[in-house]
MDTraj code that builds the backbone (N, CA, C; nanometers):
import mdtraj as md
import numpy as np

residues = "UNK UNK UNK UNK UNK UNK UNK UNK UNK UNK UNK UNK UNK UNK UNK UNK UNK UNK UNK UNK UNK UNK UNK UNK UNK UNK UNK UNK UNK UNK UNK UNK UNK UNK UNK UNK UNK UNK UNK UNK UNK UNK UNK UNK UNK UNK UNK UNK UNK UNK UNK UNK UNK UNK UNK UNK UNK UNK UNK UNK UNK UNK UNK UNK UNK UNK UNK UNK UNK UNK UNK UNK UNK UNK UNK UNK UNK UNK UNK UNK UNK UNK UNK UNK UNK UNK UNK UNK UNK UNK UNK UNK UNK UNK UNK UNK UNK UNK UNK UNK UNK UNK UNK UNK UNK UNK UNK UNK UNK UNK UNK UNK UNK".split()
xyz = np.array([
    [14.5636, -11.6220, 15.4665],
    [14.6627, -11.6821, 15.5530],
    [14.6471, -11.8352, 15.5565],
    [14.5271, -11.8440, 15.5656],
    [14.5115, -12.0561, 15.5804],
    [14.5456, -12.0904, 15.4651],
    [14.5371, -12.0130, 15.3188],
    [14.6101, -12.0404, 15.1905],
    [14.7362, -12.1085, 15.1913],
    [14.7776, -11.9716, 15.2375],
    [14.9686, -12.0271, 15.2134],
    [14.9949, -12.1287, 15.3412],
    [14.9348, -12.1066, 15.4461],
    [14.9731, -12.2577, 15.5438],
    [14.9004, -12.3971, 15.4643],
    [14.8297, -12.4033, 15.3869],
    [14.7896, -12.5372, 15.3347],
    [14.8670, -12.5569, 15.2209],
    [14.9396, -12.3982, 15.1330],
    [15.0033, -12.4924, 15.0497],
    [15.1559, -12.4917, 15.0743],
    [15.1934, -12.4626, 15.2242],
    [15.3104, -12.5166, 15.2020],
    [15.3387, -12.6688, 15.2580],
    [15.2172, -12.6802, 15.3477],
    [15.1997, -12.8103, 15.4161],
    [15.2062, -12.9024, 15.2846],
    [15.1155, -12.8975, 15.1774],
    [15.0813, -12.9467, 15.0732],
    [15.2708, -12.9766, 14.9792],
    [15.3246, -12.8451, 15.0049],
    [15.4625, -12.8914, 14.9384],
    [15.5629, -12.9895, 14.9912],
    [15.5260, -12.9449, 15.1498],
    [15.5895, -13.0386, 15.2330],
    [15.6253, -13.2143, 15.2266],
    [15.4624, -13.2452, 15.2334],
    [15.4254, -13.3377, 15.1888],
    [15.4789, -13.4306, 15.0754],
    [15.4802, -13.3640, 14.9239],
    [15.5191, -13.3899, 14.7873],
    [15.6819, -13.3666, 14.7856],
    [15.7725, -13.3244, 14.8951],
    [15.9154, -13.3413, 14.8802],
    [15.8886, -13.4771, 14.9286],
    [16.0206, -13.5429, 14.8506],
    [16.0707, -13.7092, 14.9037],
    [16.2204, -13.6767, 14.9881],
    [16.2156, -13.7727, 15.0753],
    [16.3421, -13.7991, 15.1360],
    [16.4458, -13.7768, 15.0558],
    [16.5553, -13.7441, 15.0888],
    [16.6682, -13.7563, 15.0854],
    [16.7717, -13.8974, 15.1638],
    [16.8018, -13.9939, 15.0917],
    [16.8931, -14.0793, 15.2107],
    [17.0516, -14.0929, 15.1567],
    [17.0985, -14.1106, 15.2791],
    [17.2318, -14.0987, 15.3033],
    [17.2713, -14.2457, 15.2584],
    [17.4013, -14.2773, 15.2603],
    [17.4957, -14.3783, 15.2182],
    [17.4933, -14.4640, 15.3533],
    [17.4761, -14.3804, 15.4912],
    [17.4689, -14.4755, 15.5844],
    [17.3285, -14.5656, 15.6109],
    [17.2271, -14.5075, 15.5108],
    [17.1495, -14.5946, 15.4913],
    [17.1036, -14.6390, 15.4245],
    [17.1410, -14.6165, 15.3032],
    [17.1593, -14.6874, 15.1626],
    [17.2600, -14.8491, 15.1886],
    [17.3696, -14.8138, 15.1993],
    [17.4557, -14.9270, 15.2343],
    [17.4959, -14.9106, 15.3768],
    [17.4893, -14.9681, 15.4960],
    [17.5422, -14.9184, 15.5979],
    [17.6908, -15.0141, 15.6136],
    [17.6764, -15.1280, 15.6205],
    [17.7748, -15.1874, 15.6584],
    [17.9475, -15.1604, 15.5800],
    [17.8577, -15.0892, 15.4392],
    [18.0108, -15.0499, 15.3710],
    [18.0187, -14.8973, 15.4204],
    [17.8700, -14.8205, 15.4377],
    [17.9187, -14.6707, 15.4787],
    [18.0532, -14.6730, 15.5857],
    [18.0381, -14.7543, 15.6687],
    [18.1402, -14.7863, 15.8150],
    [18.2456, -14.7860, 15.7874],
    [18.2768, -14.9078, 15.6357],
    [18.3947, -14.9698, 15.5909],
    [18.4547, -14.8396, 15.5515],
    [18.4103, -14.7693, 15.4659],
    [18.4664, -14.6678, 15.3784],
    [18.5186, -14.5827, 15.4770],
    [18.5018, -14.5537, 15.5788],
    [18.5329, -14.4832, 15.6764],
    [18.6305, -14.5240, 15.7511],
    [18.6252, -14.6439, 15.6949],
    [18.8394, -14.6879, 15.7615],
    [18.8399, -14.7577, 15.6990],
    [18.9127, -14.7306, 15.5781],
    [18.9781, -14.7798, 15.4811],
    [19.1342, -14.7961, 15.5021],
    [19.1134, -14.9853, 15.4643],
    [19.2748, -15.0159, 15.4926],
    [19.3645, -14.9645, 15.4428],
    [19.5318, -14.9016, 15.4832],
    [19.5966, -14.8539, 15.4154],
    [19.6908, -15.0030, 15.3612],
    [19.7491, -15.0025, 15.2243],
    [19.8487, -15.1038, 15.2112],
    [19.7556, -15.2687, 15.2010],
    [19.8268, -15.3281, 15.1722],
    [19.7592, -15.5096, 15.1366],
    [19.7532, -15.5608, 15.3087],
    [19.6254, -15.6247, 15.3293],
    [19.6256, -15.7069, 15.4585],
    [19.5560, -15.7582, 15.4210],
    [19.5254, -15.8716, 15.5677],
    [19.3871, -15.9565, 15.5667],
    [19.2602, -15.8871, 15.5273],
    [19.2247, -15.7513, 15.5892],
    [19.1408, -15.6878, 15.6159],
    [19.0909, -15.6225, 15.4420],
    [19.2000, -15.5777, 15.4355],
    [19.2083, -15.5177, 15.2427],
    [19.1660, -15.6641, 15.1409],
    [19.2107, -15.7490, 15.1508],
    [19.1944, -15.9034, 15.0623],
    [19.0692, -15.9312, 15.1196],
    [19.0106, -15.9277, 15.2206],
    [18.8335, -15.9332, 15.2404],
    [18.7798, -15.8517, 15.1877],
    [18.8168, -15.7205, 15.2114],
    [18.6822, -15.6483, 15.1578],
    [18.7245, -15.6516, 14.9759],
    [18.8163, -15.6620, 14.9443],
    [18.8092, -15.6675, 14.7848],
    [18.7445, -15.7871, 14.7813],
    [18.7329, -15.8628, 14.8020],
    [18.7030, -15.9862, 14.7476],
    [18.5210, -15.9438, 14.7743],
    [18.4663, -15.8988, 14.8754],
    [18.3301, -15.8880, 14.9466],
    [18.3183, -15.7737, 14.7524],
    [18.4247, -15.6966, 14.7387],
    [18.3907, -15.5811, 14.6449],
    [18.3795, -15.6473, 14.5332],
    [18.4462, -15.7421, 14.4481],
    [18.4428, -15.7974, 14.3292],
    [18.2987, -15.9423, 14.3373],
    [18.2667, -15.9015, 14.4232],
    [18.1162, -15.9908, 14.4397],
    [17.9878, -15.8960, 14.4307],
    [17.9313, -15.8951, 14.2829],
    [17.8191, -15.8172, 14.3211],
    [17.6762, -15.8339, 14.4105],
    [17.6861, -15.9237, 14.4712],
    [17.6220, -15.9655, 14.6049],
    [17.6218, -15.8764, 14.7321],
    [17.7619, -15.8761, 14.7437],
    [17.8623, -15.8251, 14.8703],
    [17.9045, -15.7038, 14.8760],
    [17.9193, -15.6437, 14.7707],
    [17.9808, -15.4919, 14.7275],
    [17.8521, -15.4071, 14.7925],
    [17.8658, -15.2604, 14.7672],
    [17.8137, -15.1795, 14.8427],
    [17.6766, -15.1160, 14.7531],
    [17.6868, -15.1613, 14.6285],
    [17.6178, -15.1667, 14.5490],
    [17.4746, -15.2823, 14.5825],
    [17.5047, -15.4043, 14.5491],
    [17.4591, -15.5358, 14.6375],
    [17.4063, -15.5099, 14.7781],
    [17.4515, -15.4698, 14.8541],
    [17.4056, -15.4042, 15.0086],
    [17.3089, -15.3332, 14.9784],
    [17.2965, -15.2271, 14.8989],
    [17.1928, -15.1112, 14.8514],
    [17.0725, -15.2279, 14.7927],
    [17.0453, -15.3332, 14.6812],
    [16.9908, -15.3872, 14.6854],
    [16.9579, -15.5228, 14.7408],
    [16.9831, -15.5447, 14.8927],
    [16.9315, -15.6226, 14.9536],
    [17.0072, -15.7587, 14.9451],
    [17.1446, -15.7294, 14.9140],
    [17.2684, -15.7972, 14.9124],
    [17.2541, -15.9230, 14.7931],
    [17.2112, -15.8207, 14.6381],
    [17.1226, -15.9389, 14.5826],
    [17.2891, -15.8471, 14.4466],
    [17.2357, -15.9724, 14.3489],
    [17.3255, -15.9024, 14.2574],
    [17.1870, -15.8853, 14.1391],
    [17.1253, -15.9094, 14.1416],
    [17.0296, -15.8932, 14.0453],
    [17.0264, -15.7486, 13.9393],
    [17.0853, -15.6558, 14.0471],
    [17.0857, -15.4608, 13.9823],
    [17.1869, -15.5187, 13.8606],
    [17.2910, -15.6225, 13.8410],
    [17.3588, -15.5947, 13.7455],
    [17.2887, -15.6249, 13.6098],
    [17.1682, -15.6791, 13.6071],
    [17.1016, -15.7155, 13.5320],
    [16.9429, -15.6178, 13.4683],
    [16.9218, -15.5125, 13.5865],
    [16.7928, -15.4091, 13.6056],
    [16.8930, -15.2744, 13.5814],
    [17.0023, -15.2349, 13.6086],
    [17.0334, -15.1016, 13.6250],
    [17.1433, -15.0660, 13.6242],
    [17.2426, -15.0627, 13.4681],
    [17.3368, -14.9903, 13.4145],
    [17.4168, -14.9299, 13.4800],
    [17.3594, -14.8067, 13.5053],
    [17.3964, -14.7298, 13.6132],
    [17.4554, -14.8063, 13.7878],
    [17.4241, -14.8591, 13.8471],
    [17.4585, -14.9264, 13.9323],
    [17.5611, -15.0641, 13.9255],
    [17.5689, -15.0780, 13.7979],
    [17.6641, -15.1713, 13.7569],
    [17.7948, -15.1198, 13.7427],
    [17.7722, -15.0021, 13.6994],
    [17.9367, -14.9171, 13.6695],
    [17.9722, -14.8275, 13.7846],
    [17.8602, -14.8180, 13.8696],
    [17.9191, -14.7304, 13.9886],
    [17.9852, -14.8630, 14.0581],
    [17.9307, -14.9663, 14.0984],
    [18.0176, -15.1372, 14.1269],
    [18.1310, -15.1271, 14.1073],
    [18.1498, -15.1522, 13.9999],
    [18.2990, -15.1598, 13.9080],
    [18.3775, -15.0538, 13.9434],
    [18.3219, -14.9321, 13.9332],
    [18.4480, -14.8157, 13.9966],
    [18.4719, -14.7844, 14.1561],
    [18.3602, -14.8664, 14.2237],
    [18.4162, -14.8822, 14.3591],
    [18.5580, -14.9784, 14.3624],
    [18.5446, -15.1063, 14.2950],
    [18.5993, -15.2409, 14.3121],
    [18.7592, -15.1655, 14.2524],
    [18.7572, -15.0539, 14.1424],
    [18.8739, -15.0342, 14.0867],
    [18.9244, -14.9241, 14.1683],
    [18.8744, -14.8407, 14.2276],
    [18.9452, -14.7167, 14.2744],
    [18.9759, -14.8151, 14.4348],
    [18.9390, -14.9073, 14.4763],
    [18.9631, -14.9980, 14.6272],
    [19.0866, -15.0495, 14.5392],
    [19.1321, -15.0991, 14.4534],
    [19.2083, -15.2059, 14.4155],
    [19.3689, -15.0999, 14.3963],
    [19.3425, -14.9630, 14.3578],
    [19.4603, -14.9049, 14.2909],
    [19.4950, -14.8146, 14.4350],
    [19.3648, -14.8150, 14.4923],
    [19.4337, -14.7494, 14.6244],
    [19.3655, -14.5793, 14.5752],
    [19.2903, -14.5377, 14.5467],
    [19.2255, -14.4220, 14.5160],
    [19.1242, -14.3893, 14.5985],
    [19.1635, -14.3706, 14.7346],
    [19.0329, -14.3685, 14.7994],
    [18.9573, -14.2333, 14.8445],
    [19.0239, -14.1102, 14.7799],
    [18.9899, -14.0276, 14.7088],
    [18.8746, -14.0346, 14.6094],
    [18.8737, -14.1057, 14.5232],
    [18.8353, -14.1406, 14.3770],
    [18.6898, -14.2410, 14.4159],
    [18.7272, -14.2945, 14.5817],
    [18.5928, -14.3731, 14.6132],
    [18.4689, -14.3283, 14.6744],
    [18.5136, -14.1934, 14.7828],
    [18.4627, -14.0958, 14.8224],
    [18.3749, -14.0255, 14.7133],
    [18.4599, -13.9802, 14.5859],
    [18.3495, -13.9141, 14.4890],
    [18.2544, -14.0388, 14.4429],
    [18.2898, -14.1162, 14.4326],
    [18.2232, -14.2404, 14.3630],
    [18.0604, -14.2794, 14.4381],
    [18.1307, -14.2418, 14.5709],
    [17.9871, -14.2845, 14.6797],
    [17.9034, -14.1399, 14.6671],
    [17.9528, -14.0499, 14.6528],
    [17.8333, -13.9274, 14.6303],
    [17.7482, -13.9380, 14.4859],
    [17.8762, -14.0048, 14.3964],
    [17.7771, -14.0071, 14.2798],
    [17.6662, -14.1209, 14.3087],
    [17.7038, -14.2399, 14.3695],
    [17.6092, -14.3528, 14.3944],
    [17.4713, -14.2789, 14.4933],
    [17.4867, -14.2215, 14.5624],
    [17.4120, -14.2031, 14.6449],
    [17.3094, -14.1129, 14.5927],
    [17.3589, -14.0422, 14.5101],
    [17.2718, -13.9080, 14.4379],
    [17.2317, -14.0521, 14.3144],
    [17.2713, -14.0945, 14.2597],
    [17.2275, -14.1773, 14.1420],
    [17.0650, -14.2641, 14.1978],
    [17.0786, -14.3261, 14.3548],
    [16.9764, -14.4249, 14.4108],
    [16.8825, -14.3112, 14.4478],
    [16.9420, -14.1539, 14.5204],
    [16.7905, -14.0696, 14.5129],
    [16.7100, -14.0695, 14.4145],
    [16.7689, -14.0793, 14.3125],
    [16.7011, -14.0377, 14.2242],
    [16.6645, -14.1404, 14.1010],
    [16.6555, -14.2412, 14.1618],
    [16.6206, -14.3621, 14.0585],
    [16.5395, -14.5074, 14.1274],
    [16.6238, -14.4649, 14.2722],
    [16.5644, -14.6165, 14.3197],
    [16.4825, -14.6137, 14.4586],
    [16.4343, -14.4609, 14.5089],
    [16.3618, -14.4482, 14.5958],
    [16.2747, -14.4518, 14.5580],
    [16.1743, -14.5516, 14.6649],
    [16.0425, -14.5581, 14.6198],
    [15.9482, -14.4198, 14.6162],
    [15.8671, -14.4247, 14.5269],
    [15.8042, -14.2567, 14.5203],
    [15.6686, -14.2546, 14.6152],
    [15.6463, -14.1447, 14.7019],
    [15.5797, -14.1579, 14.8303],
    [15.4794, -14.0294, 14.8204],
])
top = md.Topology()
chain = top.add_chain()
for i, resn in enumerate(residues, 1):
    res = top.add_residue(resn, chain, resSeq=i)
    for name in ("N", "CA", "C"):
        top.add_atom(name, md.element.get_by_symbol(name[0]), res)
traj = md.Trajectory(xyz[None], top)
């Protein structure tokens, strides 16, 4: 019996987190969650915050740096298909985009613990 309680404690342990988008990026998790309908002030900021890899939600994930476009492929093209599915109005298409981002940073850019 103290077997299997030490090794599941032991498995316990060796799982890593899981994190969410609201804390991966928070300030865009919010955004995405009211997304402007139609062209405004509000839509011409955040594209513009989106075509900045600084500012984008990508950029937020690393510490509002653009540097990932230069370390990580992968995070460069999930960027770009945020900035394009915001621009055509697919916000459908941005929703899948953030699950793929989010599953992409579990599994690449959490630190291992």
């Amino acid at each position: 019996m103290i077997y299997i309680e030490k090794q599941i404690a032991h498995e316990d342990t060796n799982q890593q987190k899981v994190v969410t988008l609201s804390e991966i990026s928070p300030m865009w998790n919010l955004r995405i969650k009211q997304l402007p309908i139609g062209i405004s002030v509000k839509w011409l900021r955040w594209y513009l915050d989106l075509v900045s890899a600084s500012k984008c939600i990508v950029g937020e994930a690393h510490g509002f740096s653009s540097a990932y476009t230069y370390s990580c492929k992968e995070c460069g093209i999930i960027g770009e298909k945020f900035t394009f599915y915001f621009m055509i109005g697919a916000y459908r298409k941005i929703k899948n985009n953030k699950g793929r981002f989010v599953k992409h940073w579990n599994e690449k850019h959490l630190p291992t613990q």
